[in-house]
C-alpha positions, 0 to 999 in steps of 0.5 A: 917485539913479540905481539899478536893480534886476532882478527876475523879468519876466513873458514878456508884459511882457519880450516887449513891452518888449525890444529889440535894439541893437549894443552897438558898431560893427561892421565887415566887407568883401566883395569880387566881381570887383574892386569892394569893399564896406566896410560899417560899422555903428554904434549911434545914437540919432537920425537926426541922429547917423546922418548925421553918421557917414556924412558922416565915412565919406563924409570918411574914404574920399573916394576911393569910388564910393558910400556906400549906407546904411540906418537903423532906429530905434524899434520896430515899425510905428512905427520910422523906415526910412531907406534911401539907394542914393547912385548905384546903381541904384533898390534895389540898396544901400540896400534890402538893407542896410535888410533885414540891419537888419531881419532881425535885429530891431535897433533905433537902429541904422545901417549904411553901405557904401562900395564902390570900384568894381572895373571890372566891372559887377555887374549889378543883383542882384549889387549887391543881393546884395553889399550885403546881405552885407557889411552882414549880415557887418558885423552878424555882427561887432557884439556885440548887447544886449538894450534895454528900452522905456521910459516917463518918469513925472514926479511930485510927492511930499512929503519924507515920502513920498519914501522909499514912492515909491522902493520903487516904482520900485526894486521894478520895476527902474526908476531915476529919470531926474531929481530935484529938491528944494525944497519937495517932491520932484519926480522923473521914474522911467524904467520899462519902457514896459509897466507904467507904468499899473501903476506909476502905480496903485502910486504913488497906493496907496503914498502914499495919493493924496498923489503929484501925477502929471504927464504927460511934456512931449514 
């Protein structure tokens, strides 16, 4: 029974919870003095994912010199950086990449730059500066949608107070992630990340303790 409603967010809680992500892959070229820069950008959702998508980048374009690419997920001081310069010189591809990511808030988010070399050398702040821009064009290119941060509350009610339980979380936008049925109810509700204290409380109120919370098996 996935279902989502919007309802008026305090600032405080949309500014902790929000996020951005590319709602689709992105794609954009530079050129400087023959060499190329083909950079691609995709959304992802672990790292795993993300070097699958080079290694088919790596396949698709065999024919290149290198395939620098930087990844970014999670949020805040948290957030997985990855940045790999394939080759080029010690912070000239994979920094500058990871710094268009960043300087545009994204999250789950990859970007790979395949460059053919052109025959001229670039010198080191030259390859920085292609990389960052192509990376930043390909970014300029991919549409960009706001994500929430979440957290999962797995519970336990009564069929009785099945009904009270959704009117919980339906009355703060959230959905649940799972269900079950047999004896009781046991459900798992997806709620943006800050107001799951205050989901818990409501739980409890609306069932007159009855609820069984559980924590999320991680």
């Amino acid at each position: 029974m996935k279902r989502s409603t919007h309802s008026s967010e305090p600032a405080s809680d949309a500014d902790e919870d929000r996020f951005l992500v590319l709602d689709r892959p992105g794609t954009a070229e530079v050129k400087e003095k023959g060499s190329r820069f083909l950079a691609d950008c995709f959304p992802v959702e672990s790292e795993q994912e993300a070097r699958g998508q080079v290694a088919a980048i790596v396949r698709r374009h065999h024919d290149a010199t290198h395939h620098p690419w930087a990844l970014r997920l999670g949020h805040g001081d948290g957030a997985l950086r990855r940045a790999q310069d394939d080759g080029e010189p010690a912070g000239t591809a994979g920094a500058p990449i990871l710094a268009a990511i960043e300087g545009r808030g994204l999250s789950g988010t990859l970007v790979v730059v395949t460059r053919w070399f052109g025959g001229v050398k670039l010198g080191t702040s030259g390859l920085a500066r292609c990389y960052g821009a192509a990376a930043v064009a390909a970014l300029d290119a991919a549409p960009v949608r706001e994500g929430y941060r979440q957290a999962r509350i797995p519970f336990r009610v009564s069929h009785a107070d099945l009904p009270a339980a959704q009117r919980v979380i339906f009355g703060v936008g959230g959905e649940f992630a799972e269900e079950a049925y047999g004896a009781d109810a046991r459900l798992v509700a997806s709620v943006r990340r800050s107001r799951e204290g205050a989901v818990r409380r409501a739980l409890v109120d609306a069932t007159a303790g009855r609820v069984r919370l559980e924590k999320e098996s991680r």
